[in-house]
C-alpha positions in Angstrom: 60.5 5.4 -45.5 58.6 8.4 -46.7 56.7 6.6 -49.5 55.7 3.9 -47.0 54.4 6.1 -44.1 52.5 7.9 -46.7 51.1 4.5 -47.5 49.7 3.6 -44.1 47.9 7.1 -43.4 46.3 6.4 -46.7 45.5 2.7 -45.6 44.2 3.8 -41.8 41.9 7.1 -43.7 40.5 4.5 -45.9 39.8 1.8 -42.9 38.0 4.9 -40.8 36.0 6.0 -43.4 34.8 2.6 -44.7 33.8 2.0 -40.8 32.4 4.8 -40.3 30.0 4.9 -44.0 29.5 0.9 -42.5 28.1 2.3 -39.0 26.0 5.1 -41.2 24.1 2.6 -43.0 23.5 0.0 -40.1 22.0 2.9 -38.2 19.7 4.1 -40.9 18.8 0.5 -41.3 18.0 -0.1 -37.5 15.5 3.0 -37.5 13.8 1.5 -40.2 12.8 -1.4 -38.9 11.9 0.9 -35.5 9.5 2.9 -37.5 7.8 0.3 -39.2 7.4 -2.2 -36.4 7.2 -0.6 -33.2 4.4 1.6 -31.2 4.7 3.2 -28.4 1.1 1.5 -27.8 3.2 -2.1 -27.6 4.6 -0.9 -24.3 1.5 -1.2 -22.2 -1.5 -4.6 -23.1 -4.5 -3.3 -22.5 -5.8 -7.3 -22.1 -3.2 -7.7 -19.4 -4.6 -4.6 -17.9 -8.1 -5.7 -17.6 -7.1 -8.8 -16.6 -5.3 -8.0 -13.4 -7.7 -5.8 -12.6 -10.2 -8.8 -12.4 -7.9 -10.4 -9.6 -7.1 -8.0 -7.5 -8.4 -7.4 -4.0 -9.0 -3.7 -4.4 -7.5 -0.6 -6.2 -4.3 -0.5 -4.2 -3.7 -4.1 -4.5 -3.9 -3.3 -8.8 -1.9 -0.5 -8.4 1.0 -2.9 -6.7 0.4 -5.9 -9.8 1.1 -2.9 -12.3 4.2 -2.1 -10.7 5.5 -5.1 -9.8 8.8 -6.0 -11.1 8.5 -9.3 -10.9 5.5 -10.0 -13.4 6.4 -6.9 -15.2 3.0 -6.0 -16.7 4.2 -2.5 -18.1 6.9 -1.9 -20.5 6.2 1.9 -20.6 9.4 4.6 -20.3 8.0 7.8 -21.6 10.3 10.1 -20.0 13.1 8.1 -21.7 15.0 8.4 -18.5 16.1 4.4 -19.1 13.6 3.2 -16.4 10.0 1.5 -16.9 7.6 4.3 -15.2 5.8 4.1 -12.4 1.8 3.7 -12.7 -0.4 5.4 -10.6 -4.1 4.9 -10.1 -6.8 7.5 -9.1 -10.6 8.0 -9.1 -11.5 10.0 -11.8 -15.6 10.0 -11.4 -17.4 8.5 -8.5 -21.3 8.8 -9.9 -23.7 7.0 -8.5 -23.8 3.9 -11.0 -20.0 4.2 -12.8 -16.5 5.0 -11.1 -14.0 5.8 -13.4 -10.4 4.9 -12.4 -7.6 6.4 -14.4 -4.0 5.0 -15.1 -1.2 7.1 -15.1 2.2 7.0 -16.0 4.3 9.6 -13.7 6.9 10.8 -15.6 8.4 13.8 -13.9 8.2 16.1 -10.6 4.3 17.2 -10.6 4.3 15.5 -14.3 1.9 12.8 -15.0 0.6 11.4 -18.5 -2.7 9.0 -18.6 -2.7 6.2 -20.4 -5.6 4.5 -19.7 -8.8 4.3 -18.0 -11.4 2.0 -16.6 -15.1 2.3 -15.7 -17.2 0.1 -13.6 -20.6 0.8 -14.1 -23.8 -0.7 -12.2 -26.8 -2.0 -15.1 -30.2 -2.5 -14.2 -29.8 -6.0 -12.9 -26.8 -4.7 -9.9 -24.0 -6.4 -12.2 -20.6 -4.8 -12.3 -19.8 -4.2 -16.2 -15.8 -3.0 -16.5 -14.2 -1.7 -19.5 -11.0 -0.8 -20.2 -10.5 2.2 -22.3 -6.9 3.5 -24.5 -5.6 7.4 -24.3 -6.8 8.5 -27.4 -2.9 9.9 -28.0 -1.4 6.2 -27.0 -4.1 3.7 -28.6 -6.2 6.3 -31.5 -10.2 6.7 -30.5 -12.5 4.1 -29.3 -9.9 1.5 -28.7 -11.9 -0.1 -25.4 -11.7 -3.7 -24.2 -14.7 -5.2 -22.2 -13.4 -8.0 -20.0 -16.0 -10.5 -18.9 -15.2 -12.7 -15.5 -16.4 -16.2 -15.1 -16.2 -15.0 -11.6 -17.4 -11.4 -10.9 -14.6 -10.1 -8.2 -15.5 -9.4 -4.8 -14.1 -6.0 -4.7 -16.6 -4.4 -7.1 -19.4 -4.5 -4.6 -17.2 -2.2 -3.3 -18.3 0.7 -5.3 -21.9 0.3 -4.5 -21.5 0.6 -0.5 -23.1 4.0 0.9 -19.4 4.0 3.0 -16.8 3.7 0.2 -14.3 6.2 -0.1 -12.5 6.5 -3.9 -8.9 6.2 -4.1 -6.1 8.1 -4.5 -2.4 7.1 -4.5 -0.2 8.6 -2.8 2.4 8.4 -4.9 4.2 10.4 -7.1 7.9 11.5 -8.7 10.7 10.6 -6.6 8.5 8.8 -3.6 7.3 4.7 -4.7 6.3 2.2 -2.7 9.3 -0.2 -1.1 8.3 -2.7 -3.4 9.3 -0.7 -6.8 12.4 -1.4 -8.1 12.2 0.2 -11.9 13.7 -2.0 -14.4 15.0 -1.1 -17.6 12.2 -2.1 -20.7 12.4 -4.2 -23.0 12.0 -4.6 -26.4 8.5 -4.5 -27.8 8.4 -8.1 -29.3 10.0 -9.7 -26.0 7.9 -7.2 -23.7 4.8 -9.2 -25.7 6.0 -12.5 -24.7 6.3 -12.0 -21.3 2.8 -9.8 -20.6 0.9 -12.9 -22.5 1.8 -15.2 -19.9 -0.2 -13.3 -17.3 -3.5 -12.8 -19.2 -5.9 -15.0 -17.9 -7.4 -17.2 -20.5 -10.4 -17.9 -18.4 -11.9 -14.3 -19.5 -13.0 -12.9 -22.6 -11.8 -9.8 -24.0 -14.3 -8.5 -26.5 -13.8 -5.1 -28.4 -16.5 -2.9 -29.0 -16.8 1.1 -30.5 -19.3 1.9 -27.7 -18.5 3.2 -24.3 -20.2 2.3 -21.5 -19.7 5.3 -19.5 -22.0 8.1 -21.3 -20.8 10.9 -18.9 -16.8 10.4 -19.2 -14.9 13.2 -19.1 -11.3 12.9 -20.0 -8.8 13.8 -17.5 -6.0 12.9 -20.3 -3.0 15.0 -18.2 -1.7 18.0 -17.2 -0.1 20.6 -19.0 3.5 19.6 -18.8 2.2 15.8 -20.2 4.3 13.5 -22.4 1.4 13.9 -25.6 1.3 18.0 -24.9 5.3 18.4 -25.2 5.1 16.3 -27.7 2.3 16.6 -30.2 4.1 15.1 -32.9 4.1 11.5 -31.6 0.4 11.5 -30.9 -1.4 8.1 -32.7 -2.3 9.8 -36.1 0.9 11.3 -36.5 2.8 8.2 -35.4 0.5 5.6 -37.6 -1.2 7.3 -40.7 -3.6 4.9 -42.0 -4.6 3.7 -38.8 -7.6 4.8 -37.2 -6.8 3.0 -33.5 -4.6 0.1 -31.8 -7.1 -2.2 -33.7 -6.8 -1.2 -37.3 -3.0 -1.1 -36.4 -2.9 -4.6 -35.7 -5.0 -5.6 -38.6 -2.4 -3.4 -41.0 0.5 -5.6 -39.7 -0.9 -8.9 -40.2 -1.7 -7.8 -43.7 1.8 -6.2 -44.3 3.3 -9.7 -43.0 0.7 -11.6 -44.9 1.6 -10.0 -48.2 5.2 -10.2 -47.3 4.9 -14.1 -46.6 6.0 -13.5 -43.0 5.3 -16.5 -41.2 4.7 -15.9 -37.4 7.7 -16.8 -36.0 9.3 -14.2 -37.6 6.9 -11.6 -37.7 7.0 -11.7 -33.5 10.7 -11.6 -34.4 10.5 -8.2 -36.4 8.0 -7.2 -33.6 4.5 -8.1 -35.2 1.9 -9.4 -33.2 0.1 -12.2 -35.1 -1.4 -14.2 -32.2 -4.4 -12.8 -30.4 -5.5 -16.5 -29.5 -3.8 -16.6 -26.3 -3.1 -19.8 -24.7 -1.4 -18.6 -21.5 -2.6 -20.2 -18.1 -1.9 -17.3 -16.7 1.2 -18.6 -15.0 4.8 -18.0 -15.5 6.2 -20.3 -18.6 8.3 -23.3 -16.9 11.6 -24.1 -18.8 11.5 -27.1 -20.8 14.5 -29.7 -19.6 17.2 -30.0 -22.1 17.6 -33.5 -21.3 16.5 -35.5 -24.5 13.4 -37.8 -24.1 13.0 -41.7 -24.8 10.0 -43.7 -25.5 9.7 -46.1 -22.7 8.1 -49.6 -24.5 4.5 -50.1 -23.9 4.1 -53.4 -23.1 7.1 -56.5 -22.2 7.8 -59.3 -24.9 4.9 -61.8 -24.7 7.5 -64.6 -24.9 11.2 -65.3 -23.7 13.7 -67.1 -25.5 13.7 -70.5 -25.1 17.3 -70.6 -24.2 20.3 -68.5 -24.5 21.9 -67.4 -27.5 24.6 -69.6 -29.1 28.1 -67.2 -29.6 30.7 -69.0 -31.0 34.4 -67.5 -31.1 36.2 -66.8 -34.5 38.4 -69.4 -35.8 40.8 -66.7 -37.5 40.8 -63.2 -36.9 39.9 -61.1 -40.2 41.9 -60.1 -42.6 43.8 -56.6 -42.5 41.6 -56.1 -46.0 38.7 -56.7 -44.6 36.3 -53.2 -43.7 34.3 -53.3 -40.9 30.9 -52.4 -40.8 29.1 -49.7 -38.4 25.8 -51.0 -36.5 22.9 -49.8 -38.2 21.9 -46.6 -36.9 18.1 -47.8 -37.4 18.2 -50.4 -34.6 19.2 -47.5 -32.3 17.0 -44.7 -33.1 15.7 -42.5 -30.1 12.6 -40.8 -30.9 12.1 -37.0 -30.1 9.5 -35.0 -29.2 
């Protein structure tokens, strides 16, 4: 009995510490893949951005489409607390011919990191130019996106009236809006395939290494910011190689290129490939799982002339005989 107990300790210390060298090796395998694929830069689309901005009534009414947890714009969870963070909006710089709204993630009690910002700025001709424009620590320098509008919105006259007053939410750490319920975020890859849907083909988004806004000043944060506790995870640090959000993209497609990734499984290992958006800027509908026939495009010119002739065995077949299936051909269904 001795001999044999000593037998199944040795048996269960083996099974442990083949799990547990099993778990080891997954783990070290899943941080790869984290590392090599994954941005913190995924978690927000600057495209999506602009282009919510475009159709909004005024800043509040952007600052609720940012938050909303039904379109889910924002994938951001800096404080790592589990929950997508809130996103604020205030006026930055309210100069006679550019405002300057900034973006920013709250992320703790009087704790707030920006992430973005966007100036409107009046040209010669009383146009509204926008341009959205990356935190240097989430995106690298000069990442900026210029949205253009086949229909310039109504709100940007805004700016120009002698009465307007900038904005400033009133929101902060521990006191949302009724209509922000935080969600939990997602993966990178899947966070892409849902903000796509809600960029509005109908604009351009052009990139450019020139600001519009000559006389920015950088708000960035404040002193207890996500970048300033943690200047290891700034965009150099984080991508070497890389100068911005746009070289980053261009390194991928190369790495997947080289690789032979095709796209499907590059989005898979959480590679964007596709910059060609074909979104209508509506939610995807689900395709029915019903299978699809080919109705006949036109009735038989002629009808028979009468009835087919059956005529009933004589003998029934033999028990020797095999009988043959229908031809599968005659009964095709064509898919789609």
């Amino acid at each position: 009995m001795t001999i044999i107990s000593n037998k199944i300790k040795v048996a269960t210390l083996f099974c442990f510490f083949s799990l547990f060298t099993f778990q080891s090796i997954l783990a070290q395998d899943v941080t790869t893949i984290q590392s090599n694929n994954e941005d913190i830069s995924d978690n927000l689309d600057l495209e999506a951005v602009a282009s919510i901005f475009g159709e909004s009534k005024d800043l509040e009414d952007f600052e609720k489409r940012l938050n909303d947890p039904e379109t889910q714009i924002s994938n951001l969870d800096l404080n790592n607390d589990g929950e997508v963070d809130y996103l604020r909006i205030m006026e930055t710089g309210t100069e006679k011919d550019v405002h300057t709204i900034s973006i920013q993630a709250v992320i703790g009690k009087d704790q707030f990191q920006e992430v973005a910002t966007i100036d409107v700025k009046k040209d010669s001709k009383s146009s509204s130019q926008v341009q959205v424009v990356g935190n240097v620590d989430m995106y690298g320098p000069n990442y900026y996106i210029t949205p253009t509008y086949p229909v310039v919105p109504v709100f940007f006259t805004f700016f120009w009236m002698a009465a307007y007053r900038p904005w400033y939410s009133p929101w902060h750490w521990g006191y949302h809006p009724p209509y922000f319920r935080p969600w939990r975020p997602y993966s990178p890859y899947r966070y892409r395939s849902n903000v796509n849907v809600h960029i509005n083909v109908h604009n351009s988004y052009n990139r450019t290494n020139v600001r519009i806004n000559n006389n920015h000043v950088n708000v960035g944060s404040n002193n207890n910011s996500y970048f300033k506790n943690n200047p290891n995870k700034s965009f150099d640090k984080r991508n070497p190689g890389s100068k911005n959000k746009t070289e980053l993209n261009k390194n991928r497609k190369s790495t997947a290129s080289k690789k032979g990734i095709n796209n499907k499984a590059a989005k898979n290992k959480g590679i964007n490939t596709n910059k060609g958006y074909k979104s209508s800027g509506k939610p995807v509908n689900k395709t029915s799982t019903k299978p699809h026939y080919n109705k006949p495009t036109s009735r038989p010119t002629t009808r028979p002339s009468s009835k087919p002739n059956y005529s009933k065995p004589t003998s029934r077949p033999s028990s020797s005989s095999t009988r043959r299936a229908p031809s599968r051909s005659s009964h095709m269904r064509t898919r789609h």
